[in-house]
FIFI-556507 format. One record per atom (N, C-alpha, C): residue number from 1; residue in three letters; chain; atom name; x negated, z negated, y negated. Coordinates in Angstrom, 3 decimals. Example, Ala and Ser with C-alpha at 12.3 -4.5 7.8 and 13.67 -1.06 7.14 Angstrom:
2
@i = 1, aa = ALA, ch = A, at = N, xx = -13.190, zz = -7.800, yy = 5.690 .
@i = 1, aa = ALA, ch = A, at = CA, xx = -12.300, zz = -7.800, yy = 4.500 .
@i = 1, aa = ALA, ch = A, at = C, xx = -13.200, zz = -7.800, yy = 3.300 .
@i = 2, aa = SER, ch = A, at = N, xx = -12.850, zz = -7.080, yy = 2.250 .
@i = 2, aa = SER, ch = A, at = CA, xx = -13.670, zz = -7.140, yy = 1.060 .
@i = 2, aa = SER, ch = A, at = C, xx = -12.900, zz = -7.870, yy = -0.030 .
This chain:
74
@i = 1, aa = UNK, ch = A, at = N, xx = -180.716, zz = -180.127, yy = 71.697 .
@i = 1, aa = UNK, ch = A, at = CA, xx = -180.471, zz = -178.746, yy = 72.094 .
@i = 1, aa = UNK, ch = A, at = C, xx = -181.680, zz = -177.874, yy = 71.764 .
@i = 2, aa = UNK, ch = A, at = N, xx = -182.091, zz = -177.907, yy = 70.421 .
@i = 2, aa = UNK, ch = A, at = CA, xx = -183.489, zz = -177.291, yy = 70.318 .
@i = 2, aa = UNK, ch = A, at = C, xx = -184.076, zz = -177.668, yy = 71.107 .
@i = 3, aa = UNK, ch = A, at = N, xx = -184.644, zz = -178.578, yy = 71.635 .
@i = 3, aa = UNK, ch = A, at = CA, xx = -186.099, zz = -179.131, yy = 72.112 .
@i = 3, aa = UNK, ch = A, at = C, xx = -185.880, zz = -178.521, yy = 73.512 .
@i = 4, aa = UNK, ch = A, at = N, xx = -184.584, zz = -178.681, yy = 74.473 .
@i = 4, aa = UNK, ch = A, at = CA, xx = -184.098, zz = -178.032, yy = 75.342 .
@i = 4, aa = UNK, ch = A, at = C, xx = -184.819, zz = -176.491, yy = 75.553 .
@i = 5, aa = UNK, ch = A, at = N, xx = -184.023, zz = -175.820, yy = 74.426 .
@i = 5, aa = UNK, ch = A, at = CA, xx = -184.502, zz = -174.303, yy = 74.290 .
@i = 5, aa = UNK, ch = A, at = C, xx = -185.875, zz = -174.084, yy = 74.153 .
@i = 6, aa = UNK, ch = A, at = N, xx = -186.542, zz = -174.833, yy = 73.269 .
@i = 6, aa = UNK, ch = A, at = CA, xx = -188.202, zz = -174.986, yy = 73.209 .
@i = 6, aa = UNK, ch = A, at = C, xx = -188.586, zz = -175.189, yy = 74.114 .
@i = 7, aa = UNK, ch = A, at = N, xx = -188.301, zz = -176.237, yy = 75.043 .
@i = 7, aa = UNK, ch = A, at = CA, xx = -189.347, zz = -176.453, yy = 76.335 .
@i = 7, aa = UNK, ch = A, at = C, xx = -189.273, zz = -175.183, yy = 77.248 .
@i = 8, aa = UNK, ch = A, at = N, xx = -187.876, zz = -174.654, yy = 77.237 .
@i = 8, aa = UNK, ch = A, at = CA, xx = -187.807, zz = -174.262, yy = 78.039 .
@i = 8, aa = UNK, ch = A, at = C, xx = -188.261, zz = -172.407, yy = 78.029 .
@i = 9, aa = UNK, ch = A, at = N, xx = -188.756, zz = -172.430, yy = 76.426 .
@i = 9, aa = UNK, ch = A, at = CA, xx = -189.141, zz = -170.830, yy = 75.911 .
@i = 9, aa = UNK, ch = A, at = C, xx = -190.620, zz = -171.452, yy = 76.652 .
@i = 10, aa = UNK, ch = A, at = N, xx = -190.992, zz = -172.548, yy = 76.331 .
@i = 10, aa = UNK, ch = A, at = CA, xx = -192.616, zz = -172.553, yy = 76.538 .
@i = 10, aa = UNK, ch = A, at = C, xx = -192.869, zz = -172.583, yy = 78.227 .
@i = 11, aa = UNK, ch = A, at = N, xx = -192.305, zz = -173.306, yy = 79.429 .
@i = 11, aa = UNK, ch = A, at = CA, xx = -191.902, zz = -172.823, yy = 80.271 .
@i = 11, aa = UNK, ch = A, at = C, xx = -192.351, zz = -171.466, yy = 80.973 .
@i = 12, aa = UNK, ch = A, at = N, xx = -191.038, zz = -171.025, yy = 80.610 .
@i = 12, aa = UNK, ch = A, at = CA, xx = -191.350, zz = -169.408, yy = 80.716 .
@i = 12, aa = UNK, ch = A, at = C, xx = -192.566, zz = -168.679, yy = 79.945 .
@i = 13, aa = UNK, ch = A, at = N, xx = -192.872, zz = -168.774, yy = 79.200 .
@i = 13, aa = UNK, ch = A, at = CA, xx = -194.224, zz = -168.235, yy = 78.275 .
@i = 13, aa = UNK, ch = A, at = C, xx = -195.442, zz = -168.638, yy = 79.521 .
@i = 14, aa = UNK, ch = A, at = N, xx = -195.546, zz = -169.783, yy = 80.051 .
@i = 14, aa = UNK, ch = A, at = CA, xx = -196.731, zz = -170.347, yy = 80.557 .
@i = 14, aa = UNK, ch = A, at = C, xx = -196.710, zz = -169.886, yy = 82.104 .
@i = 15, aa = UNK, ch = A, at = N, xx = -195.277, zz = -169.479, yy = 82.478 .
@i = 15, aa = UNK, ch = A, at = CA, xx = -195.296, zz = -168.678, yy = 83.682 .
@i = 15, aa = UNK, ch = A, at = C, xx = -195.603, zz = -167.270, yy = 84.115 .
@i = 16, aa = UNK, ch = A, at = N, xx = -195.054, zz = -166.663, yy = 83.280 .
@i = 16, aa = UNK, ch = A, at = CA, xx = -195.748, zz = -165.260, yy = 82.134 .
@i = 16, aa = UNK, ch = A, at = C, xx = -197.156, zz = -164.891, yy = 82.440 .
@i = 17, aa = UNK, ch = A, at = N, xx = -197.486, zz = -165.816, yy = 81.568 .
@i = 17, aa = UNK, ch = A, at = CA, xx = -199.210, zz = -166.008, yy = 81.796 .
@i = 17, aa = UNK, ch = A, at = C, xx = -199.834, zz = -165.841, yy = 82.781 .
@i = 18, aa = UNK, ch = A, at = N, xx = -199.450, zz = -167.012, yy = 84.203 .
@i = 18, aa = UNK, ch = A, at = CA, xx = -200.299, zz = -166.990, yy = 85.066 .
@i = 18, aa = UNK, ch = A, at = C, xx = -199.808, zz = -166.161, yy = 85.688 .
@i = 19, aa = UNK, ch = A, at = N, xx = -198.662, zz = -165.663, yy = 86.073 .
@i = 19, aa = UNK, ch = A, at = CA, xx = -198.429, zz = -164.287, yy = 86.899 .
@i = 19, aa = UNK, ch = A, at = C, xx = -199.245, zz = -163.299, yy = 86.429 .
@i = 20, aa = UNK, ch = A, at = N, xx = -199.903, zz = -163.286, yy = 84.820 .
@i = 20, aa = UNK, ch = A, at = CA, xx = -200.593, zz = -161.959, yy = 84.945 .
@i = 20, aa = UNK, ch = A, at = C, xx = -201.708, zz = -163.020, yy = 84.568 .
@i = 21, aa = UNK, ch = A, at = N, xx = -202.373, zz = -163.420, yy = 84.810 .
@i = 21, aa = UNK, ch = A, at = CA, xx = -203.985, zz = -163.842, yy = 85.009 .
@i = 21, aa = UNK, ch = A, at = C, xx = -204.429, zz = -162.605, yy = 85.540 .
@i = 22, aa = UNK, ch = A, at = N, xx = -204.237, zz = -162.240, yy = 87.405 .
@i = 22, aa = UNK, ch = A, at = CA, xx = -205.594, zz = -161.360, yy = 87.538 .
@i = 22, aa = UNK, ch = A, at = C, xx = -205.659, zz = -159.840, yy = 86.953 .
@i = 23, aa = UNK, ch = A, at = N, xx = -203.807, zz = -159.779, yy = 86.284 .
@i = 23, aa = UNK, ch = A, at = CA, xx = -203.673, zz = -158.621, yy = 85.761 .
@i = 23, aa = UNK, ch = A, at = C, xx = -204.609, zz = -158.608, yy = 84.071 .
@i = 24, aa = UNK, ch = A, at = N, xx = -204.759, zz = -159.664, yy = 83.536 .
@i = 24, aa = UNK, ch = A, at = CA, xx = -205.067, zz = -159.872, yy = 82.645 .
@i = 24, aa = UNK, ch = A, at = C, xx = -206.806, zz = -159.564, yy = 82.499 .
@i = 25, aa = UNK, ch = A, at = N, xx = -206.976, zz = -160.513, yy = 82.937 .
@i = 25, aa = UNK, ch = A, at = CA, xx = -208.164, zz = -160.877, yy = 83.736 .
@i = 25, aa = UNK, ch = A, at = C, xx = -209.449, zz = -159.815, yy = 84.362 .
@i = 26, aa = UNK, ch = A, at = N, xx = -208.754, zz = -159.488, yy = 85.318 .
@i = 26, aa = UNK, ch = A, at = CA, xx = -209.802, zz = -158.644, yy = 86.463 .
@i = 26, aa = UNK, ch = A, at = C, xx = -209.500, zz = -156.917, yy = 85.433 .
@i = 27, aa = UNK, ch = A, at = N, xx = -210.765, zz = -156.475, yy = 85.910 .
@i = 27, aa = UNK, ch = A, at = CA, xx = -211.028, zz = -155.278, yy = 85.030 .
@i = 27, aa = UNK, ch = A, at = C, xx = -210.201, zz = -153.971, yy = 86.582 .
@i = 28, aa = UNK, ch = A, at = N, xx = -209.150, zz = -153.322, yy = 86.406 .
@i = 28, aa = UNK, ch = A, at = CA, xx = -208.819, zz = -152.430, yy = 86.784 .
@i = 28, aa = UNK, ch = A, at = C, xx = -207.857, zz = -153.321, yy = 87.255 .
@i = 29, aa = UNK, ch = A, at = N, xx = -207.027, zz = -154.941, yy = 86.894 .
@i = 29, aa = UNK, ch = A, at = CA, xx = -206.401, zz = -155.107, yy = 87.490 .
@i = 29, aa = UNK, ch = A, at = C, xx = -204.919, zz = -154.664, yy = 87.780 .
@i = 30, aa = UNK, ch = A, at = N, xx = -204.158, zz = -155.077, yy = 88.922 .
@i = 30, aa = UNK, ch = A, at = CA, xx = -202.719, zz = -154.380, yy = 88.838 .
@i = 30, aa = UNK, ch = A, at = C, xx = -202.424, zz = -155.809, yy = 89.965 .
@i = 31, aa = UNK, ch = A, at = N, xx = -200.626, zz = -155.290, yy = 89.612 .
@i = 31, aa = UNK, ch = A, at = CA, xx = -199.572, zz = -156.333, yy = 90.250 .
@i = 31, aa = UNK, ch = A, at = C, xx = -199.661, zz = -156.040, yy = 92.268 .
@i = 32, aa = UNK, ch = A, at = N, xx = -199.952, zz = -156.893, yy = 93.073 .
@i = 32, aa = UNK, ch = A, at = CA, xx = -199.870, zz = -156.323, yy = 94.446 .
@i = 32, aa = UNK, ch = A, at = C, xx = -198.476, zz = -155.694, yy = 94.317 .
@i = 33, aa = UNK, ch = A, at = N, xx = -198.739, zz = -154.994, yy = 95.397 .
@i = 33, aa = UNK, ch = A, at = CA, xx = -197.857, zz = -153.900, yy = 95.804 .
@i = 33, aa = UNK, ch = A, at = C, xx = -196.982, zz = -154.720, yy = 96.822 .
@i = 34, aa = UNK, ch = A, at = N, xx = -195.970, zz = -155.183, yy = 96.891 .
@i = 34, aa = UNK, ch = A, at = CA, xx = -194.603, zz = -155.855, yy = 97.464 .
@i = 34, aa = UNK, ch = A, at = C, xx = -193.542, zz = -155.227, yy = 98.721 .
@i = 35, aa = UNK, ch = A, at = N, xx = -194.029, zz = -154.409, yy = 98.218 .
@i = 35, aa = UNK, ch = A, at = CA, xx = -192.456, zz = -152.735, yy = 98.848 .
@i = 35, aa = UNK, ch = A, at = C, xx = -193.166, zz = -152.973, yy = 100.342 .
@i = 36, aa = UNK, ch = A, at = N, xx = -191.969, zz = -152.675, yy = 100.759 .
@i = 36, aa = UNK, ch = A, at = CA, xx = -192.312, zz = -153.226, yy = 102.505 .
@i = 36, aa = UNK, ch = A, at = C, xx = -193.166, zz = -151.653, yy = 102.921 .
@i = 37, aa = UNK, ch = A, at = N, xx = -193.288, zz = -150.529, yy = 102.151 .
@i = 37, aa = UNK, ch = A, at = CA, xx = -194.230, zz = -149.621, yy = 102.887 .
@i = 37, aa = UNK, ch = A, at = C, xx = -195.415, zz = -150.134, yy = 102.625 .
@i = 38, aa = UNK, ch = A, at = N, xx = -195.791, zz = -151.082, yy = 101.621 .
@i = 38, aa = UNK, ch = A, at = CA, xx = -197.144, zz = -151.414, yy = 101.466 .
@i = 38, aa = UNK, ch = A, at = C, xx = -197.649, zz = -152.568, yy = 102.545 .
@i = 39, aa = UNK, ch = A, at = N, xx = -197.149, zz = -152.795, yy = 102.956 .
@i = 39, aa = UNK, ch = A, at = CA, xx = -197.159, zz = -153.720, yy = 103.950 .
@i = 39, aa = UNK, ch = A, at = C, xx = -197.992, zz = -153.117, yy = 105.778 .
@i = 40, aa = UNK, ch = A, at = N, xx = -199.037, zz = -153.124, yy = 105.820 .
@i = 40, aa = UNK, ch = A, at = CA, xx = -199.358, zz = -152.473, yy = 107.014 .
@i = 40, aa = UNK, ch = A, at = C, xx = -199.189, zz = -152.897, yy = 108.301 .
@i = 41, aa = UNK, ch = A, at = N, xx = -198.890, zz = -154.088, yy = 108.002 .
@i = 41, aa = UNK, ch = A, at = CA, xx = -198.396, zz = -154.707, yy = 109.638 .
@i = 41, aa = UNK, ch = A, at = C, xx = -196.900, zz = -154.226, yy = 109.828 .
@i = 42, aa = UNK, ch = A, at = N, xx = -195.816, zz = -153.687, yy = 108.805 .
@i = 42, aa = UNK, ch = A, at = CA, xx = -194.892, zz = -153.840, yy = 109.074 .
@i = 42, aa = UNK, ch = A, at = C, xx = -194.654, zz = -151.676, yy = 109.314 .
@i = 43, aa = UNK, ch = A, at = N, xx = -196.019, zz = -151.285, yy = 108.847 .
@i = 43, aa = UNK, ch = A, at = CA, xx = -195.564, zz = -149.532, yy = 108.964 .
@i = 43, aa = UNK, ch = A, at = C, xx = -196.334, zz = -149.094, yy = 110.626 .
@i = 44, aa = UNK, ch = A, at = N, xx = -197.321, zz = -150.560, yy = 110.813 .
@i = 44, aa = UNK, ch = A, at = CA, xx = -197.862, zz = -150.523, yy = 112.251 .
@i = 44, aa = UNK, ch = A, at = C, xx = -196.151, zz = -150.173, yy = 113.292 .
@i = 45, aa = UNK, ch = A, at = N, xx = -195.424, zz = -151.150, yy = 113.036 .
@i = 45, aa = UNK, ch = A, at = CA, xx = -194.093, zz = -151.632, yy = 113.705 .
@i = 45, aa = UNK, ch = A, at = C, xx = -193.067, zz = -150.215, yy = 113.461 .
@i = 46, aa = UNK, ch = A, at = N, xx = -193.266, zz = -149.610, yy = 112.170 .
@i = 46, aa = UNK, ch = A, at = CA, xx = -192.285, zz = -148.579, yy = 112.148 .
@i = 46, aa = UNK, ch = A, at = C, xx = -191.564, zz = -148.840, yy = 111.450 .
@i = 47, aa = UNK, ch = A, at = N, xx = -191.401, zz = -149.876, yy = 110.427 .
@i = 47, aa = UNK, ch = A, at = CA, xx = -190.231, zz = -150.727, yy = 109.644 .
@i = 47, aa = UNK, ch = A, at = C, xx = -190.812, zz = -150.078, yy = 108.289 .
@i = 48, aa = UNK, ch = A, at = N, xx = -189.300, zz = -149.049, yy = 107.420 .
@i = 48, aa = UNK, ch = A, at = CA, xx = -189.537, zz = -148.605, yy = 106.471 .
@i = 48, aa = UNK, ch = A, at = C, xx = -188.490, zz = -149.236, yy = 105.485 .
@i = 49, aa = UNK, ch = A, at = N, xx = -188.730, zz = -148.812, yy = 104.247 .
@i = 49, aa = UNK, ch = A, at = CA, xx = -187.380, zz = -148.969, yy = 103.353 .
@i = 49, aa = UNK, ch = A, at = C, xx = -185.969, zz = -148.188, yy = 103.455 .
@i = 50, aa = UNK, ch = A, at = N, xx = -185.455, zz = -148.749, yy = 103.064 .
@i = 50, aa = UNK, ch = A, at = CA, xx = -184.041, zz = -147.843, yy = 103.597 .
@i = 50, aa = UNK, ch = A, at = C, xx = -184.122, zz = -146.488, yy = 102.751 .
@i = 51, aa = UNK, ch = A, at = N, xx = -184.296, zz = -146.366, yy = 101.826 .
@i = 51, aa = UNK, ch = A, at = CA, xx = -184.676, zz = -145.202, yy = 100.957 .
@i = 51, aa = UNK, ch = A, at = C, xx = -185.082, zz = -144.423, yy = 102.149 .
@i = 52, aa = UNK, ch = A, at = N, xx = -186.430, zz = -144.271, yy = 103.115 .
@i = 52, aa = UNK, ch = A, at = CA, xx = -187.261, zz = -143.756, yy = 103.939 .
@i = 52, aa = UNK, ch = A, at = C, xx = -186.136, zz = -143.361, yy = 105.116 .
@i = 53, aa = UNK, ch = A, at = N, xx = -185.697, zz = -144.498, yy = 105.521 .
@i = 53, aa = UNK, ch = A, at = CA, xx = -185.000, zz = -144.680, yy = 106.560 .
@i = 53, aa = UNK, ch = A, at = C, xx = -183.736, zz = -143.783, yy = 106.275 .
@i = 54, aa = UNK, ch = A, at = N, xx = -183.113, zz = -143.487, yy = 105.409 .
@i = 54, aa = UNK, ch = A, at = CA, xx = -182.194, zz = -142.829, yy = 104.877 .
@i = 54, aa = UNK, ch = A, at = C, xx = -182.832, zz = -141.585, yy = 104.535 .
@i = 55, aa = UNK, ch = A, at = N, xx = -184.060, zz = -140.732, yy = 104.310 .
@i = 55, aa = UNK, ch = A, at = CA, xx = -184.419, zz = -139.643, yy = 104.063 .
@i = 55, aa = UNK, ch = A, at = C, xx = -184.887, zz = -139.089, yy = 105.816 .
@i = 56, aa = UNK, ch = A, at = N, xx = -185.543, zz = -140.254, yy = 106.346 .
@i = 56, aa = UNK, ch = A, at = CA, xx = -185.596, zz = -139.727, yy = 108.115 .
@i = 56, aa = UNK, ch = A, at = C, xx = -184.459, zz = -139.012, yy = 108.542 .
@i = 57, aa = UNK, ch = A, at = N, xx = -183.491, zz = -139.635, yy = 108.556 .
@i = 57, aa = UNK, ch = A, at = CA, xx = -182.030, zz = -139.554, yy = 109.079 .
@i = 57, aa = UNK, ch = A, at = C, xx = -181.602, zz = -138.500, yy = 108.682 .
@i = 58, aa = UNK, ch = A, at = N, xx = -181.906, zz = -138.158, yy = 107.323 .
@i = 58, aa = UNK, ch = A, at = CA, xx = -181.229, zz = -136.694, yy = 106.699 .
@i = 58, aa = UNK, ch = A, at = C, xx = -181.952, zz = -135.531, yy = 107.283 .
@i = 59, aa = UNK, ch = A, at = N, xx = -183.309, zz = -135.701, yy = 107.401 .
@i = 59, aa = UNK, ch = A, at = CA, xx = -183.955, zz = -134.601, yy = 108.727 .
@i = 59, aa = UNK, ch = A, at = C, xx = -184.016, zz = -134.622, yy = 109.245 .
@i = 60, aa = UNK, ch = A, at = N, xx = -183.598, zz = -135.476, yy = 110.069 .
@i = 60, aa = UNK, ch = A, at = CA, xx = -183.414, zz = -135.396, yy = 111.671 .
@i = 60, aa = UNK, ch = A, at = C, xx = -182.505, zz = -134.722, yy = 111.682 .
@i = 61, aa = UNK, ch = A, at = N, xx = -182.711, zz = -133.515, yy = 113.020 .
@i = 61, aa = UNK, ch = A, at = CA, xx = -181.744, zz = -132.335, yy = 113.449 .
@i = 61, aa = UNK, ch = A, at = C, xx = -181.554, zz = -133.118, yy = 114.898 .
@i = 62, aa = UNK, ch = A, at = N, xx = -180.037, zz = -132.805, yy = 115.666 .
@i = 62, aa = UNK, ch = A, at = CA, xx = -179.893, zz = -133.426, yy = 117.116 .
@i = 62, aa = UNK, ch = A, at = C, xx = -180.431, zz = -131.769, yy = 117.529 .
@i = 63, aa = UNK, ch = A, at = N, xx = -179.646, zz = -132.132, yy = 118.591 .
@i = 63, aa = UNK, ch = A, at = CA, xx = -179.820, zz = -130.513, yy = 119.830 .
@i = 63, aa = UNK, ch = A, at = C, xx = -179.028, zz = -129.637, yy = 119.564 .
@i = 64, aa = UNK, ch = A, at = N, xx = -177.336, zz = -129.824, yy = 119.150 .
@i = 64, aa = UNK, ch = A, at = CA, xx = -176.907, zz = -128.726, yy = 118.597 .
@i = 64, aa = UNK, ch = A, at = C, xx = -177.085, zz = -128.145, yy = 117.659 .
@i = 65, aa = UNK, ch = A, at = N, xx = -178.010, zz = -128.626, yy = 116.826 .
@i = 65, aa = UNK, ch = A, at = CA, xx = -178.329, zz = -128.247, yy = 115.320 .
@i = 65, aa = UNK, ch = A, at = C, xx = -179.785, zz = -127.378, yy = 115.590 .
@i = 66, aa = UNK, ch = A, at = N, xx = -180.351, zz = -127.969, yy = 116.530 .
@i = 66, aa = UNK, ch = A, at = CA, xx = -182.001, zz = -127.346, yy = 116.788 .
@i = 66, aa = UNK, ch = A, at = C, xx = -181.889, zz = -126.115, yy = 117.878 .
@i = 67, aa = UNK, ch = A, at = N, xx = -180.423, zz = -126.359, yy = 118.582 .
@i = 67, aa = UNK, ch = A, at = CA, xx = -179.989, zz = -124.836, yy = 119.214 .
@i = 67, aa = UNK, ch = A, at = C, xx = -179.155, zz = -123.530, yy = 118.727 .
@i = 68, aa = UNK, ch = A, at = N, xx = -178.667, zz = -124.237, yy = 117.467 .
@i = 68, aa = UNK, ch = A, at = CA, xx = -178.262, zz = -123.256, yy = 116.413 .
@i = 68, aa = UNK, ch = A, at = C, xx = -178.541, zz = -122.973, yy = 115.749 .
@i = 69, aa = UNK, ch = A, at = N, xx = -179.499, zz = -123.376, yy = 114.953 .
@i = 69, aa = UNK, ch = A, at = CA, xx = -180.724, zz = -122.565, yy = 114.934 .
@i = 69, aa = UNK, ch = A, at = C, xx = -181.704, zz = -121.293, yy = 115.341 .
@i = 70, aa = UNK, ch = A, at = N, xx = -181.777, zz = -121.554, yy = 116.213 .
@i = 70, aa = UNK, ch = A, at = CA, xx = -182.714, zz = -120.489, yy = 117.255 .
@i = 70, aa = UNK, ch = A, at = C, xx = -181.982, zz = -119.423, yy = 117.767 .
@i = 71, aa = UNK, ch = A, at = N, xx = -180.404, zz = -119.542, yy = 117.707 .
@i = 71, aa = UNK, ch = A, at = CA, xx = -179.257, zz = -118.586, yy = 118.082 .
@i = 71, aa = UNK, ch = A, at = C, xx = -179.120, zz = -117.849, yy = 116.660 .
@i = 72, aa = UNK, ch = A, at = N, xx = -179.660, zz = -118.713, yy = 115.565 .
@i = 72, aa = UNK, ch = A, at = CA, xx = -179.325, zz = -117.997, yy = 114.349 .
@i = 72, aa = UNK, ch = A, at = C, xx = -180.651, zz = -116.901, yy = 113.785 .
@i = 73, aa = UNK, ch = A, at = N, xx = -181.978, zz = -116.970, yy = 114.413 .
@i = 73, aa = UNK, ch = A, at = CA, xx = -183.471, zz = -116.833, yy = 114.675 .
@i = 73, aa = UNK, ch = A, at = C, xx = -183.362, zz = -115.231, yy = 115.254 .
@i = 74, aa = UNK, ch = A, at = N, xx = -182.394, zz = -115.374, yy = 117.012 .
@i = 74, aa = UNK, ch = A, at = CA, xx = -182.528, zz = -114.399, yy = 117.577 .
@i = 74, aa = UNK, ch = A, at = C, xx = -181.841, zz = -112.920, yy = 116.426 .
């Protein structure tokens, strides 16, 4: 059961590691950026996070909203 838990702390410790090599490593380094806005082929396409996609939606006005408005203006 120990040796179990040991291998398996060292394992994880050694995975640890190389995930941050270039963070470690490279001088100004950082973790890539993952989030589908970082992604430029996919903001080429128009494909946001739902967060985004859910803040679009909340400003988007239709026509009765953008004509009541302007009735509320005059």
């Amino acid at each position: 059961m120990l040796k179990t838990l040991l291998l398996t702390f060292i394992i994880i410790v050694i995975c640890v590691v190389l995930l941050c090599v270039k963070v470690l490593l490279k001088k100004g380094g950082r973790f890539p950026n993952t989030h589908i806005e970082g992604n430029k082929a996919l903001a080429k396409k128009g494909i946001y996070c739902a967060k985004t996609e859910h803040r679009l939606q909340v400003q988007h006005k239709n026509l009765y909203d953008r004509l009541d408005n302007q009735t509320d203006k005059k």
